[in-house]
C-alpha positions as semicolon CSV with decimal commas, in nm:
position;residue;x (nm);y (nm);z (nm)
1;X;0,000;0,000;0,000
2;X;0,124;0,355;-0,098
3;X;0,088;0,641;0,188
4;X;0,018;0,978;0,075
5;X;0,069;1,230;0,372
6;X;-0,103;1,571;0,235
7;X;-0,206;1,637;0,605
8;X;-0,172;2,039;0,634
9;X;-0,211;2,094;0,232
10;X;-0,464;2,264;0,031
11;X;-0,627;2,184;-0,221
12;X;-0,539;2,164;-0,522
13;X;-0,219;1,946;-0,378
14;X;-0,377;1,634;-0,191
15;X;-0,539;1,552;-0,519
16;X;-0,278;1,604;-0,742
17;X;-0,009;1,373;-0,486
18;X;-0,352;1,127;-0,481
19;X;-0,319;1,117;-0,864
20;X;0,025;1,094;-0,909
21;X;0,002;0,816;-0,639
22;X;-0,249;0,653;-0,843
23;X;-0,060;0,637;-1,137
24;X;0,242;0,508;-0,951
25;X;0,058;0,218;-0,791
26;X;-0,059;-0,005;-1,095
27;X;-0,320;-0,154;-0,859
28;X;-0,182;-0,142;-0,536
29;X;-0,424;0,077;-0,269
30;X;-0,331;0,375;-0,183
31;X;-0,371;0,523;0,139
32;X;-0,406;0,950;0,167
33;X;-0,429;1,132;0,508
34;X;-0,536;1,483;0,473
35;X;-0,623;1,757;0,774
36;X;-0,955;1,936;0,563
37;X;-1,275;1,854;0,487
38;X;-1,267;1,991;0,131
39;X;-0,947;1,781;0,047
40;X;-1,126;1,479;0,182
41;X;-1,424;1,496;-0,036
42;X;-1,209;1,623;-0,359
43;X;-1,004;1,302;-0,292
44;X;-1,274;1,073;-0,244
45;X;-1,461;1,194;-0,550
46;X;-1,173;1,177;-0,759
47;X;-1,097;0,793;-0,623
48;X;-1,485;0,698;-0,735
49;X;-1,463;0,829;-1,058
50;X;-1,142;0,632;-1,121
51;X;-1,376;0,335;-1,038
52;X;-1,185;0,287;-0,698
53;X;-1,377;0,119;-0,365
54;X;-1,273;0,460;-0,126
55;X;-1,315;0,410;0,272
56;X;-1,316;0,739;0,475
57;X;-1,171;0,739;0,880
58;X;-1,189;1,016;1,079
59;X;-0,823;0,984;1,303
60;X;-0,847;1,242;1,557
61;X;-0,868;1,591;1,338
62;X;-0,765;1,427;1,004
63;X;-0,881;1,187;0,761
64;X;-0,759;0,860;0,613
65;X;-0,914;0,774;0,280
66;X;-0,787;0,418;0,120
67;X;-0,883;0,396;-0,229
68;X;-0,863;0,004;-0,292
C-alpha cells in the first residue's frame, strides 16, 4: 500500500499527490491522510470516478481515505 501524507495541504495538492500516487501504484491501494474537509471529499470523489472502492476514517482531526 502507498501512503500519501497531504495532512496540512490545500487543495489543489492532496489531489494532485492522490493522482500521481495513483498512477504510480498499478493496482496497489493507496492510502491518503489529509487535515480538511474539502481535500477529503475532492479526494474521495476523484478515487470513485477512477472506479476505486474509497473508505473514509476520521483519526483524531484528520482523515484517512484508502482507495482500494
Amino acid at each position: 500500500m502507498i501512503e500519501v501524507d497531504a495532512r496540512g495541504l490545500s487543495c489543489p495538492e492532496p489531489l494532485m499527490m492522490t493522482q500521481a500516487a495513483l498512477k504510480k501504484c498499478k493496482g496497489e491501494s493507496v492510502k491518503v491522510l489529509v487535515s480538511e474537509a474539502h481535500a477529503r471529499s475532492n479526494v474521495e470523489k476523484y478515487g470513485k470516478a477512477q472506479g476505486k472502492e474509497v473508505t473514509v476514517t476520521s483519526v483524531g482531526n484528520d482523515f484517512e481515505i484508502v482507495l482500494e
